[in-house]
ZATOR-883855 format. One line per field, with one value per residue: residue in one letter; residue number from 1; x, y, z of N, C-alpha, C in turn. Coordinates in steps of 0.02 Angstrom, whole numbers, plus 50000, padded with zeros to 5 digits. Example, Ala and Ser with C-alpha at 12.3 -4.5 7.8 and 13.67 -1.06 7.14 Angstrom:
<rs>
r (A, S)
k (1, 2)
nx (50660, 50642)
ny (49716, 49888)
nz (50390, 50354)
cax (50615, 50684)
cay (49775, 49947)
caz (50390, 50357)
cx (50660, 50645)
cy (49835, 50002)
cz (50390, 50394)
</rs>
This chain:
<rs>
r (X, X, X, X, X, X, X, X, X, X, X, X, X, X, X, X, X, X, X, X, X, X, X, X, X, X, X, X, X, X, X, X, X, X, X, X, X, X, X, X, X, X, X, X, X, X, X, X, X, X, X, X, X, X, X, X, X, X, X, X, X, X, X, X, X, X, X, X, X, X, X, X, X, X, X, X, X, X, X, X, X, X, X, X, X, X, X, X, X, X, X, X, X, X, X, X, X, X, X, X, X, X, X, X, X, X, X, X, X, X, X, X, X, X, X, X, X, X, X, X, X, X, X, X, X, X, X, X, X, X, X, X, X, X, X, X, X, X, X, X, X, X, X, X, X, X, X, X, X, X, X, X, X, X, X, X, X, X, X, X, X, X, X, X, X, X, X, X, X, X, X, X, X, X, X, X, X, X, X, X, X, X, X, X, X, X, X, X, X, X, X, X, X, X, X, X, X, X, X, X, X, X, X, X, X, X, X, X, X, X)
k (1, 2, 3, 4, 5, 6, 7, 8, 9, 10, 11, 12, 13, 14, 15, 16, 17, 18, 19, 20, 21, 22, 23, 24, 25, 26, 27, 28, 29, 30, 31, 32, 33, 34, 35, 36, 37, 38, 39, 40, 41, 42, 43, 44, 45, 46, 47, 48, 49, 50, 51, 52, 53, 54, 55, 56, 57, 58, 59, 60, 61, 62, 63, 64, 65, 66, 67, 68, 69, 70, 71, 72, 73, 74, 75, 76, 77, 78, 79, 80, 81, 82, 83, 84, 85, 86, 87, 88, 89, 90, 91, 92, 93, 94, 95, 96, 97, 98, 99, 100, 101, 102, 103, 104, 105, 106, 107, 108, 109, 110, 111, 112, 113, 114, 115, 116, 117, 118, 119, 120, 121, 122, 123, 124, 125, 126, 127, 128, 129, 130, 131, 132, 133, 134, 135, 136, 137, 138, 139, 140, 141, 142, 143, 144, 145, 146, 147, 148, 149, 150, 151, 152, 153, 154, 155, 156, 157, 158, 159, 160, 161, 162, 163, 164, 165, 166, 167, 168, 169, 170, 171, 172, 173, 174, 175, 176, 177, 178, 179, 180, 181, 182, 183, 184, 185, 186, 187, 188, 189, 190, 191, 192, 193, 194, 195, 196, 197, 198, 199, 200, 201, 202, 203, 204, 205, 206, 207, 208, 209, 210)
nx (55237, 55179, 55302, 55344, 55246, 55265, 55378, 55352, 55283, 55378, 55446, 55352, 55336, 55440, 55462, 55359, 55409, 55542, 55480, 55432, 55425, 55576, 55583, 55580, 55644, 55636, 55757, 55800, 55818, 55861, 55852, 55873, 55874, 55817, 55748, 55620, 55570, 55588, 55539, 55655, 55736, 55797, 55871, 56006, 56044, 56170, 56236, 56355, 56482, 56621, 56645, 56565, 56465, 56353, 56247, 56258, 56190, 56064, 56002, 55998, 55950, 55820, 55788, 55785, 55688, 55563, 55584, 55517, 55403, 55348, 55327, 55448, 55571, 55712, 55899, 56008, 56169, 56270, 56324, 56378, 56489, 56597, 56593, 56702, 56778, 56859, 56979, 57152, 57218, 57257, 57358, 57309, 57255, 57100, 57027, 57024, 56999, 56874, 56798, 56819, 56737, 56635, 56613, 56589, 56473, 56387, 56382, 56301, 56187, 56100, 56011, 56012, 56062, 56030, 56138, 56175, 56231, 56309, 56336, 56314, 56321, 56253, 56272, 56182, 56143, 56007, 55898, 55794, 55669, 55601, 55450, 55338, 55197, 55153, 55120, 55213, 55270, 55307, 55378, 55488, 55554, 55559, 55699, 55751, 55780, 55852, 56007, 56005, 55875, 55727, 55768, 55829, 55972, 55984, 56066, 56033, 56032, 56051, 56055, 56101, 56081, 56130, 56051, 56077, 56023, 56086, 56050, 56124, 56119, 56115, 56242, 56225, 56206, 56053, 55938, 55930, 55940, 55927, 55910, 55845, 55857, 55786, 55846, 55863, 55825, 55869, 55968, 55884, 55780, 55797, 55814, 55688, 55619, 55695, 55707, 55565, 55533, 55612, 55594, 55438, 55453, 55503, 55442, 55339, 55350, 55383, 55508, 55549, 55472, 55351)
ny (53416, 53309, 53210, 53213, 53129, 53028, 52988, 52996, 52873, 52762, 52765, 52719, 52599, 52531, 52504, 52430, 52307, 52290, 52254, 52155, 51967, 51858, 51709, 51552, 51379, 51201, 51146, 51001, 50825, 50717, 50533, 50417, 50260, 50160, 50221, 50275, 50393, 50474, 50511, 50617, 50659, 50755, 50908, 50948, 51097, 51185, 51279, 51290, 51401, 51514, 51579, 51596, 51701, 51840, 51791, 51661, 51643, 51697, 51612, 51487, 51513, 51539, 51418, 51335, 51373, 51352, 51220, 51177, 51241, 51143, 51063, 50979, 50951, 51056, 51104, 51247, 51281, 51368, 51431, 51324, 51253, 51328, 51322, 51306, 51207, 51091, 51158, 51184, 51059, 50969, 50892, 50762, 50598, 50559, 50475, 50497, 50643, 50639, 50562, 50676, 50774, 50672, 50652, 50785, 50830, 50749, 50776, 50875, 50807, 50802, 50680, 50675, 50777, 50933, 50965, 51139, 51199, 51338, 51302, 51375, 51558, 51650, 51821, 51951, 52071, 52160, 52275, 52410, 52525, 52607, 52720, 52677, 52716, 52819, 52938, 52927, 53061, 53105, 53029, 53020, 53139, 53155, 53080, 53150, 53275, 53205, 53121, 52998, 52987, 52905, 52759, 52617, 52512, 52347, 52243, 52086, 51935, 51746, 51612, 51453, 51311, 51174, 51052, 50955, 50799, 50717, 50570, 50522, 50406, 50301, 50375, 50412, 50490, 50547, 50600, 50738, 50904, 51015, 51205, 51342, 51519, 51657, 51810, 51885, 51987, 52034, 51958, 51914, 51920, 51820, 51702, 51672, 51624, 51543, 51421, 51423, 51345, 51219, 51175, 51163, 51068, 50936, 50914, 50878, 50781, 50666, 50654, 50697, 50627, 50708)
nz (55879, 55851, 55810, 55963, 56011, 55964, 56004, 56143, 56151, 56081, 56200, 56305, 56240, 56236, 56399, 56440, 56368, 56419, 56557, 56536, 56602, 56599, 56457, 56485, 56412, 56402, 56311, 56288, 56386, 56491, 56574, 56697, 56631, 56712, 56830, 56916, 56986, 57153, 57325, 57390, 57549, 57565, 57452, 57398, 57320, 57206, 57135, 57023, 57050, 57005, 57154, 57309, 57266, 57226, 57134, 57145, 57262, 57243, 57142, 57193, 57301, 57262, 57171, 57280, 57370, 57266, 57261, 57381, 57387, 57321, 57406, 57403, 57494, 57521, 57532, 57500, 57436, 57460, 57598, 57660, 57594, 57451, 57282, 57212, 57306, 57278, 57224, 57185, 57222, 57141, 57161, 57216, 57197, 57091, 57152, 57310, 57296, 57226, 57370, 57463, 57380, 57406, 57541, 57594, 57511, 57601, 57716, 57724, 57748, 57660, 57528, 57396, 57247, 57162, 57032, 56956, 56801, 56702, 56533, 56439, 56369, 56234, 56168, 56058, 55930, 55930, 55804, 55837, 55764, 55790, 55835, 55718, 55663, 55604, 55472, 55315, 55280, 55413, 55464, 55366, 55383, 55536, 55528, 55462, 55525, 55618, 55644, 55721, 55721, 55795, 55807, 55894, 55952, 56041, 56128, 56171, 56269, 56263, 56407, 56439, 56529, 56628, 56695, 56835, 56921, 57061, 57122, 57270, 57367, 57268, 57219, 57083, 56913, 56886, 56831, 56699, 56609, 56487, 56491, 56405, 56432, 56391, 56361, 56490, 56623, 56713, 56873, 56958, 56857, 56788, 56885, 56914, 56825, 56755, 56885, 56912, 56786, 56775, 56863, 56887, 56785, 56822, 56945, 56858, 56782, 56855, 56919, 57044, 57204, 57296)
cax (55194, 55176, 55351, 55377, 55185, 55298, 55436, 55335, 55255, 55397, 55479, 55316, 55334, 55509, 55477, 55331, 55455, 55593, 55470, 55406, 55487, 55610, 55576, 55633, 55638, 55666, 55784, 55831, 55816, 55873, 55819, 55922, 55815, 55778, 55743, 55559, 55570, 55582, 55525, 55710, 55740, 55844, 55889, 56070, 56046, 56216, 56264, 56433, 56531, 56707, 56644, 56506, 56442, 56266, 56208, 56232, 56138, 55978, 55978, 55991, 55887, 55746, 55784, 55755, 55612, 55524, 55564, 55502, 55325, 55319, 55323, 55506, 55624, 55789, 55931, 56060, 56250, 56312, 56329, 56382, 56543, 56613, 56609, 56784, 56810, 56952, 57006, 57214, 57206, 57278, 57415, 57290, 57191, 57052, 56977, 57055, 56952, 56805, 56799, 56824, 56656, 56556, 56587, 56565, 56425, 56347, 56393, 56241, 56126, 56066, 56024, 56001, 56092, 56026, 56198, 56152, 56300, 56337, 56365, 56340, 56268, 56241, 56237, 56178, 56106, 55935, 55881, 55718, 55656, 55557, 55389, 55316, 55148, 55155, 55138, 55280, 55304, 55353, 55446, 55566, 55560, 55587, 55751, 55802, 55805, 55916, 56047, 56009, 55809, 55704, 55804, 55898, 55992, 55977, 56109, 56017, 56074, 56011, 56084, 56088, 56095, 56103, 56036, 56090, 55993, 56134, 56047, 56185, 56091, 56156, 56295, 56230, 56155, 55990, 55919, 55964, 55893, 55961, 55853, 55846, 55812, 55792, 55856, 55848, 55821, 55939, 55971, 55824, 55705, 55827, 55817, 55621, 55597, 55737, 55693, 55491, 55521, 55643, 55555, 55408, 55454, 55538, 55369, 55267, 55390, 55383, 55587, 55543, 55399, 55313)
cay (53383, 53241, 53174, 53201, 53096, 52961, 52979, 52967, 52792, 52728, 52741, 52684, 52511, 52503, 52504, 52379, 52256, 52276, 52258, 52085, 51940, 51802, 51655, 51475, 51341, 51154, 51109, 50923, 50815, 50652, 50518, 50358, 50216, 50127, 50263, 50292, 50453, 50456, 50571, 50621, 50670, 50838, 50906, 51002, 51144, 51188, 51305, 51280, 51467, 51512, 51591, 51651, 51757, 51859, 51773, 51594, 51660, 51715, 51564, 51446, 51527, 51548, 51359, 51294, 51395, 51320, 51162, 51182, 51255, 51092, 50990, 50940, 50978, 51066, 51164, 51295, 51234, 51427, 51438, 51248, 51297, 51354, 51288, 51275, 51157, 51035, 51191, 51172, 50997, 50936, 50839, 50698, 50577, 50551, 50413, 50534, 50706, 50600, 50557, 50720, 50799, 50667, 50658, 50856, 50857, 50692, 50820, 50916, 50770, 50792, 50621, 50709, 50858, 50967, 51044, 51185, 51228, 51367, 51284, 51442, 51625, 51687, 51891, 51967, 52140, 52170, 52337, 52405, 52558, 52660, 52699, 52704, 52714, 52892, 52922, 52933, 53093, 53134, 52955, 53052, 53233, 53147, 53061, 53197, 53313, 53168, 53085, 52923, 52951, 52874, 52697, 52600, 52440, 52320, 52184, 52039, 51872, 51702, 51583, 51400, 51286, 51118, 51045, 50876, 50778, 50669, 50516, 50506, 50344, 50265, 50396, 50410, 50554, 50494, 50660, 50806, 50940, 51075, 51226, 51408, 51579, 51706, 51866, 51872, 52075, 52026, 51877, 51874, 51905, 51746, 51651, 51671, 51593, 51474, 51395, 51384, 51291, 51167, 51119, 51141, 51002, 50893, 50896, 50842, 50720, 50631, 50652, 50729, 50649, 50736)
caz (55927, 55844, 55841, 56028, 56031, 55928, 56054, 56200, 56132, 56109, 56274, 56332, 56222, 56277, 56456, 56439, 56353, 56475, 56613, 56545, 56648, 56526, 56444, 56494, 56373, 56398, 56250, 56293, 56439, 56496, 56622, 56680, 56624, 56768, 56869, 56939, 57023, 57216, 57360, 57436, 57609, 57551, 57410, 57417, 57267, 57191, 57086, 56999, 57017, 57046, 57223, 57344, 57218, 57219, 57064, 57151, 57324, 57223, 57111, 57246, 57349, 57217, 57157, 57354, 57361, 57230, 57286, 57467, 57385, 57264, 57425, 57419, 57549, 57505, 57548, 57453, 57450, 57456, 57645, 57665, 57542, 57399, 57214, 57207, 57345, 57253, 57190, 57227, 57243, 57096, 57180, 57250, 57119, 57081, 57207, 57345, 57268, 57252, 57413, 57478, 57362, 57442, 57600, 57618, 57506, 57635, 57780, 57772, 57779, 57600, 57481, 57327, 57227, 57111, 57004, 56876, 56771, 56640, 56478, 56372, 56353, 56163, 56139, 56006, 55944, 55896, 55797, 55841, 55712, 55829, 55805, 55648, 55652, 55597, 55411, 55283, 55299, 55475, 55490, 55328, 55428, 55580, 55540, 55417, 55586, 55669, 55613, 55720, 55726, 55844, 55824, 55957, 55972, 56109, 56173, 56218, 56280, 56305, 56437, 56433, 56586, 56611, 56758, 56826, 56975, 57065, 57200, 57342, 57386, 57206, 57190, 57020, 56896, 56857, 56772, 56661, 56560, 56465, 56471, 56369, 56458, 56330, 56364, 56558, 56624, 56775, 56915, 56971, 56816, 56762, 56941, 56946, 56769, 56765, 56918, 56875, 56710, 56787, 56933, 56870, 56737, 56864, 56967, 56803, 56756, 56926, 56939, 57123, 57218, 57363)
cx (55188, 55243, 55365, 55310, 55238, 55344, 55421, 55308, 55302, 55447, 55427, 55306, 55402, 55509, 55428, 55361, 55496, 55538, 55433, 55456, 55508, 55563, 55587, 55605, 55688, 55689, 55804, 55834, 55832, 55839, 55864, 55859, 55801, 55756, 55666, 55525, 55576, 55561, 55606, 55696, 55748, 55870, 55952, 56058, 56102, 56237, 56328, 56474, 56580, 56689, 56583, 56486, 56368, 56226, 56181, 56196, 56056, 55927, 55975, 55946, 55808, 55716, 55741, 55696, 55557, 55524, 55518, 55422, 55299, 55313, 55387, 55563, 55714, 55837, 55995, 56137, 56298, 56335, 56350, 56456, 56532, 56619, 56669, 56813, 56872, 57004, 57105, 57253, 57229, 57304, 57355, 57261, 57141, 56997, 56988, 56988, 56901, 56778, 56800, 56754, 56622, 56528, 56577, 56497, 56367, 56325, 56318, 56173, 56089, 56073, 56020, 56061, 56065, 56091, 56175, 56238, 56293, 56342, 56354, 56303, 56305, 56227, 56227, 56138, 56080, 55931, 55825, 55718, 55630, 55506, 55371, 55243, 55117, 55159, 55213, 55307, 55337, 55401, 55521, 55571, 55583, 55681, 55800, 55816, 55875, 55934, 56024, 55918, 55779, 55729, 55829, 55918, 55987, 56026, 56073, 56059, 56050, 56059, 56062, 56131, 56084, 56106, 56035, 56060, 56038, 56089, 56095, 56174, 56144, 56211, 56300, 56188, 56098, 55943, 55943, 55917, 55942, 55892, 55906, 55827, 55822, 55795, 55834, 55865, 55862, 55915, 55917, 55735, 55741, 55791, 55733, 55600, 55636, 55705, 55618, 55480, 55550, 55597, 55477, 55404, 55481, 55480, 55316, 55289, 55393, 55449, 55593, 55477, 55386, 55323)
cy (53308, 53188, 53163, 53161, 53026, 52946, 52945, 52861, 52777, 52717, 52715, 52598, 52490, 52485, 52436, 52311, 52248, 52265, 52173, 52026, 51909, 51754, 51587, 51447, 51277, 51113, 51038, 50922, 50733, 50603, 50433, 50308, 50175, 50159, 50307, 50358, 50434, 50525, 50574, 50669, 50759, 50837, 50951, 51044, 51174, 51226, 51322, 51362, 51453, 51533, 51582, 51692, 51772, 51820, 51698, 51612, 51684, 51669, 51529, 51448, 51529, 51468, 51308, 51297, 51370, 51255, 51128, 51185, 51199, 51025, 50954, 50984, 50995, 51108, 51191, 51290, 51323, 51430, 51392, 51235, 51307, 51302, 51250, 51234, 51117, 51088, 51203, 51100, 50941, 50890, 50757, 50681, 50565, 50535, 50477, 50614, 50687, 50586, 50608, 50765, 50763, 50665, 50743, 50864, 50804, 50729, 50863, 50886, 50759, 50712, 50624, 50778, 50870, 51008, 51071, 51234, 51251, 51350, 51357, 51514, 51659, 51766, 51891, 52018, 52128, 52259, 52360, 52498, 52607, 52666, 52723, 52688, 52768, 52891, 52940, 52986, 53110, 53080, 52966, 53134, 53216, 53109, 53113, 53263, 53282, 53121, 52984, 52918, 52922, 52792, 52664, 52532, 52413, 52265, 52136, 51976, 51797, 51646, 51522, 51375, 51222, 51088, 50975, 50855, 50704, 50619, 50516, 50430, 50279, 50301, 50390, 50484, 50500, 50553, 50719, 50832, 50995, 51142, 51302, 51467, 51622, 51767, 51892, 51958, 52073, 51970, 51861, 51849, 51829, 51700, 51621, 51630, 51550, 51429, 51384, 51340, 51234, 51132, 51113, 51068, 50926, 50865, 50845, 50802, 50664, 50615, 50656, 50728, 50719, 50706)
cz (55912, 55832, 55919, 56042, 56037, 55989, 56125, 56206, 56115, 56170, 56306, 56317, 56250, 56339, 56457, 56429, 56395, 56544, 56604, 56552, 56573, 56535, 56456, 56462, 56390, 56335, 56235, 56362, 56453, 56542, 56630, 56671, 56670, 56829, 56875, 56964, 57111, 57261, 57413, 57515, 57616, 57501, 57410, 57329, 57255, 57120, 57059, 56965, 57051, 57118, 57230, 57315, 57224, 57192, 57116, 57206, 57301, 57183, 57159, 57265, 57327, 57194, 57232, 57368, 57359, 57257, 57351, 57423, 57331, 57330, 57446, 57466, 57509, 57521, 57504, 57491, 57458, 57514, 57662, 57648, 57495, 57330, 57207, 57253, 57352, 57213, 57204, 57238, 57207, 57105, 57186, 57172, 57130, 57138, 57263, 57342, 57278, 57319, 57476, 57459, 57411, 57524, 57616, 57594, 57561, 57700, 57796, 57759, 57703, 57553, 57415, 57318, 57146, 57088, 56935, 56869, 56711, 56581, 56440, 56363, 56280, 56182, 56072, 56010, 55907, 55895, 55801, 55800, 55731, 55813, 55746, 55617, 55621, 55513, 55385, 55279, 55345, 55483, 55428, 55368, 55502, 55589, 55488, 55481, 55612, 55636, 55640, 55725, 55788, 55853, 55900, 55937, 56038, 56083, 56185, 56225, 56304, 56341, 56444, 56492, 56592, 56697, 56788, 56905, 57000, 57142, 57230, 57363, 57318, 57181, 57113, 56983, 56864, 56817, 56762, 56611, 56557, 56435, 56438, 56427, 56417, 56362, 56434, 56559, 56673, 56811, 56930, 56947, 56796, 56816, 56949, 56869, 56732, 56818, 56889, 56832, 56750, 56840, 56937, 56818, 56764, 56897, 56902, 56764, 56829, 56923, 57027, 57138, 57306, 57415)
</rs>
């Protein structure tokens, strides 16, 4: 009785943990130095994948969101095109390519761009022991029954993003930040606590007025 008590507690702490949203953490952030903040017109939100992918339609959409309920006007580059745009394109140079990003990204009226790009996701496994609040005997009777015990491992993973704020007006980047999400439960426990930190910190940095 009282191991399957143990058992039940902890699938009950397990589920509690998996059901609490991630973390975001602003690890570094930049700012061009003469650069005041401004209230832009539109903000084009851009997330740098190989396609149309789910992931970038929920970040986007969660990123715009936020921006819209901070006040600032913006719209999601998924429907507009694709990441890969110059993808093929090799032949032309540079000036040529260039020229090609901006007038498409100018196309849908936007004077700003938010691009959030990938730089890196860390796994790693964490061992958790099961519960052991139980005295010393049943926690040796309970794993001398089972070979693996009430144990488990978990997978987690944290994803790092770095988020760059390009004027169209000065065709320049004028801010960046590199943030943390610790161990995201899927896209949109990520999208909902990625996006909050950033644009919350953008708001209370006056990067983006009202």
């Amino acid at each position: 009785m009282k191991k399957t008590l143990a058992v039940i507690s902890l699938l009950l702490i397990s589920f509690l943990f998996s059901s609490c949203g991630s973390l975001t953490y602003i690890n570094d952030y930049w700012q061009k130095p003469d650069y005041k903040g401004r209230k832009y017109s539109k903000i084009l939100v851009w997330v740098l994948a190989k396609e149309s992918s789910f992931s970038r339609r929920v970040i986007e959409d969660k990123v715009v969101s936020d921006l819209k309920s901070a006040g600032v006007s913006a719209i999601p580059s998924y429907d507009k095109f694709s990441s890969d745009l110059l993808e093929g394109q090799s032949e032309y140079d540079e000036k040529v390519k260039e020229e090609k990003l901006m007038n498409t990204v100018k196309s849908t009226g936007a004077d700003g761009v938010l691009i959030l790009a990938v730089k890196d996701i860390k796994k790693y496994k964490s061992y958790s022991p099961g519960y052991y609040g139980y005295p010393f005997y049943n926690y040796y009777y309970s794993n001398y029954e089972s070979v693996f015990g009430t144990g488990y491992y978990t997978i987690n993973s944290d994803v790092f993003i770095e988020s760059g704020l390009i004027d169209l007006n000065m065709n320049q980047l004028v801010y960046s930040l590199m943030s943390e999400t610790v161990n995201p439960r899927s896209v949109k426990d990520f999208a909902e606590s990625f996006s909050k930190k950033i644009i919350g910190t953008m708001v209370e940095q006056g990067i983006v007025l009202k």
